[in-house]
N, C-alpha and C positions, 0 to 999 in steps of 0.2 A: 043609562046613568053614565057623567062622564066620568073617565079615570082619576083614579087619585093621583097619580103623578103629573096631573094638569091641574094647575090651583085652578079656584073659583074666581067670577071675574070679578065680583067684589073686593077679595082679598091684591085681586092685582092691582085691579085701579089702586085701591090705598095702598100699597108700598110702592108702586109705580110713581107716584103722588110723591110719599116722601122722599125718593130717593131723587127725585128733582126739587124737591122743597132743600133737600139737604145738600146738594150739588149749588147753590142757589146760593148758599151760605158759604163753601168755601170759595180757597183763595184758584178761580179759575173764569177765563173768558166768561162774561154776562150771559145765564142762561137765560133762555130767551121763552116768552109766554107758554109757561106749560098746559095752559086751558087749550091751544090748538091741541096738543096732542089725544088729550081726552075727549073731544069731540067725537073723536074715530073710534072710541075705544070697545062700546056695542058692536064689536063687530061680530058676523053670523055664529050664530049657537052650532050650526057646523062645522065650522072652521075648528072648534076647540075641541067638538063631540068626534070626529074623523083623527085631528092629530093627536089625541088622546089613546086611540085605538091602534097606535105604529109601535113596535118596541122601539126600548129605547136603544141608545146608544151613547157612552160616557166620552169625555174629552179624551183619557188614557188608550181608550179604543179606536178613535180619531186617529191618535196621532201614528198610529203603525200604518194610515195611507199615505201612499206616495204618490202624488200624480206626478212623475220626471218629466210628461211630456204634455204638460197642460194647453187645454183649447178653454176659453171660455166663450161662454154665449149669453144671451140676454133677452128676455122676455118681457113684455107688460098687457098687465092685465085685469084684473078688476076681484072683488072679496068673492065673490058669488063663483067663480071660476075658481079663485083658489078654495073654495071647500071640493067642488066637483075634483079638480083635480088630488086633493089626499083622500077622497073616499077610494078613486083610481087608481091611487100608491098603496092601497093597504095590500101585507103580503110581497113586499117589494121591494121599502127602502125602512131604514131607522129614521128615527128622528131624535135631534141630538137634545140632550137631557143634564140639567145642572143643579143639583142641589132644586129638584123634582120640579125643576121650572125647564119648559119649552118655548118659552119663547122671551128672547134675551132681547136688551135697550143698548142703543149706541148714539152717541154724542159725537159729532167730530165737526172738526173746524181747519174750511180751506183757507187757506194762506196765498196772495198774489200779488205783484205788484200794481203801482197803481193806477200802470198803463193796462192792465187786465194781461199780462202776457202769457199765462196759461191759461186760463178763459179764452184770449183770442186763437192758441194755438191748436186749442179743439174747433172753436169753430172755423177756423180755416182750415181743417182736414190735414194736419200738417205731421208730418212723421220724421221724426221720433217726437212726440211730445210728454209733457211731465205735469204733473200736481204734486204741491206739495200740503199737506194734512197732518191733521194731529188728533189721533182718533180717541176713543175712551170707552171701553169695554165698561159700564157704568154698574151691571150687578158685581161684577169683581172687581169693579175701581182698578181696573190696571190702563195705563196710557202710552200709547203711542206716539211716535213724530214717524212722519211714514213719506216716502217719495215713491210715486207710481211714474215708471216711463211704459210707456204702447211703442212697440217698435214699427218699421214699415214691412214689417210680416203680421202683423197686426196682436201678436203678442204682447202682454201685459207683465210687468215683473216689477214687484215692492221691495221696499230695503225700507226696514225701520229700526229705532232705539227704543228703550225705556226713555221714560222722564215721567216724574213726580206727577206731575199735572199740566194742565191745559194752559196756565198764567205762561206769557210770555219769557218773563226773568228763569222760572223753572228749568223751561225747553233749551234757552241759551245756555246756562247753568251744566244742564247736562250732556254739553258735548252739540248742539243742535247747528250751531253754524256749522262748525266746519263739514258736518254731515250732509248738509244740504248742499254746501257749496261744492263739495268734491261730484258729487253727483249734478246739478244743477247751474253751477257759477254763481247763484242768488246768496245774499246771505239774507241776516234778518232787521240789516240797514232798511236792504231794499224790497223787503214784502211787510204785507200786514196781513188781520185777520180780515174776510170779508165775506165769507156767509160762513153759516152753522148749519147744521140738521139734525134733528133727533128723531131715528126710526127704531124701530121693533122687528126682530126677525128670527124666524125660522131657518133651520136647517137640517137640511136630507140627506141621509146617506143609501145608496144602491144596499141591494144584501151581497154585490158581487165585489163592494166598497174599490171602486173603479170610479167613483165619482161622487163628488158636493152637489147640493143644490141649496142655493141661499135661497128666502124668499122676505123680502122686507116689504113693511106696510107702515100705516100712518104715520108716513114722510113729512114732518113740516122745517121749513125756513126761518132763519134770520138771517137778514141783510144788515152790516156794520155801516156801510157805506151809508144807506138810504134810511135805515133802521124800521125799515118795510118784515113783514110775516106774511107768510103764505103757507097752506097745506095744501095736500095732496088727494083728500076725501076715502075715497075707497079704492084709491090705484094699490096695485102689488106689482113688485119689482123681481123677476126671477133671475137668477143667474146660475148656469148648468155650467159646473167647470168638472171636465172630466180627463182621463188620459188616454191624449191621442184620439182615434174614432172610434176607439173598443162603443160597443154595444150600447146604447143606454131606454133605459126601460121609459124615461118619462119624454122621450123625442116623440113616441107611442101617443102617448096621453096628451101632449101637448098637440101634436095633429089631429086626434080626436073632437078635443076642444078645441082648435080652430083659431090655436094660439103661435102667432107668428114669430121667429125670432123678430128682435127691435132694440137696437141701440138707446141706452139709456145713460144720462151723466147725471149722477145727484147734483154734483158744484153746477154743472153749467145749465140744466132745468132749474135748479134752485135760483142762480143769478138770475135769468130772462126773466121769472116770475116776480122777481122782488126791485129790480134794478132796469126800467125801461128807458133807461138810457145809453145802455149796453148792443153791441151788433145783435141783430138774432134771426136773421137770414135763415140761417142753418136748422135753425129750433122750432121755428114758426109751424111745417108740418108735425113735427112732434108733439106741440102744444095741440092741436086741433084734434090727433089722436087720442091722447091725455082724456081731453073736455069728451070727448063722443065714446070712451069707455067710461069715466066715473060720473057725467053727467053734470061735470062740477065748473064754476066760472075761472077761468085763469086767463091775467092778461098779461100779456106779451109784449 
């Protein structure tokens, strides 16, 4: 029997449902076809039956980890792997827990100019590069403006504000230019919105709490540009960020299953997929990896 502190997936789908019915209605960028997302939404009686079985662990308990000296890494993989792998983590890691839900909704929308110049600067391998985003924690409606630069040590590091919501006027309102510009040079003259995504995810804590592990699934797209949709089927998105090379239990389990690290970009997987007028040199083996784990048609 699965745990009570894993809703039923009846009861998710329907507030899953309204809380983008209701995202839908306010004043925030066009959310975009929520039937993509419920396609995936059967995903294995595993998956729920396994991460129901992890103690929890609460935000407040979160927040006393430090990683000072963060590495992150990245994974993909497919549903059927990610149940194998939490029947593997039982005894090993939390799983983080919120008002008795395990697995939490995110909405967020990149921003580019409209020569693609952070789009092109990943796919030209190019360091230091930056995205900038506007993310939205959507069970707790809390929102972010966020800037990721990758250094050329290949480190990652965010700087975000609050802001109201996702509507452009908001972001600017609250301080949004000058934050990106200090960081970036861009203001919000020279960017627009140009894709969206809405995924679901999971998150893992070690019991040695030495390290996160994020795990997102039914990934889907919108293109502003093209006003193109795409999803992702049954891909899973891992990402192991931990401190420093301290120890990690699911490096184990991931070579067990036969699960490689793999560079992954939601923005710039999500643009190739929806916008085939875009470079994607760089993507194209990613894409054919993608297709021969989930089995699923993506064109490039």
């Amino acid at each position: 029997m699965l745990s009570q502190q894993v809703i039923s997936q009846k009861k998710y789908a329907a507030d899953t449902k309204n809380l983008f019915v209701s995202a839908s209605n306010s004043k925030v960028l066009p959310i975009f076809a929520p039937e993509l997302v419920f396609l995936g939404m059967n995903f294995d009686h595993n998956i729920q039956e396994w991460l129901g079985q992890l103690q929890p662990i609460s935000l407040d308990e979160m927040s006393g980890i430090k990683l000072m000296n963060r590495t992150d890494t990245k994974f993909v993989t497919n549903k059927a792997k990610l149940a194998e792998l939490l029947e593997l983590a039982q005894g090993q890691y939390f799983a983080q827990q919120i008002d008795e839900q395990r697995i939490a909704n995110y909405r967020t929308t990149y921003w580019d100019t409209p020569a693609h110049r952070f789009f092109l600067e990943h796919h030209n391998a190019r360091a230091p590069r930056q995205k900038i985003r506007v993310r939205t924690y959507v069970d707790s409606d809390l929102t972010f403006l966020e800037v990721k630069t990758k250094n050329n040590h290949g480190r990652t590091k965010k700087k975000r504000i609050t802001v109201p919501s996702q509507e452009r006027q908001d972001v600017v309102e609250a301080g949004g230019t000058p934050f990106i510009q200090g960081l970036t040079g861009a203001t919000f003259d020279d960017i627009m919105p140009t894709v969206q995504n809405q995924f679901q995810r999971i998150t893992l804590v070690n019991y040695g709490k030495t390290e996160r592990l994020t795990i997102d699934f039914n990934v889907a797209f919108h293109n502003y540009e093209t006003e193109s949709d795409a999803q992702t089927g049954e891909l899973v998105i891992i990402e192991l960020k931990r401190d420093g090379n301290v120890f990690s239990p699911v490096l184990d389990i991931l070579r067990q299953l036969r699960i490689k690290p793999s560079g992954f970009s939601k923005y710039c997987i999500g643009s190739v997929m929806t916008n085939s007028q875009l470079k994607n040199n760089l993507f194209k083996p990613k894409l054919v990896k993608i297709h021969k784990l989930v089995g699923e048609s993506f064109e490039s």
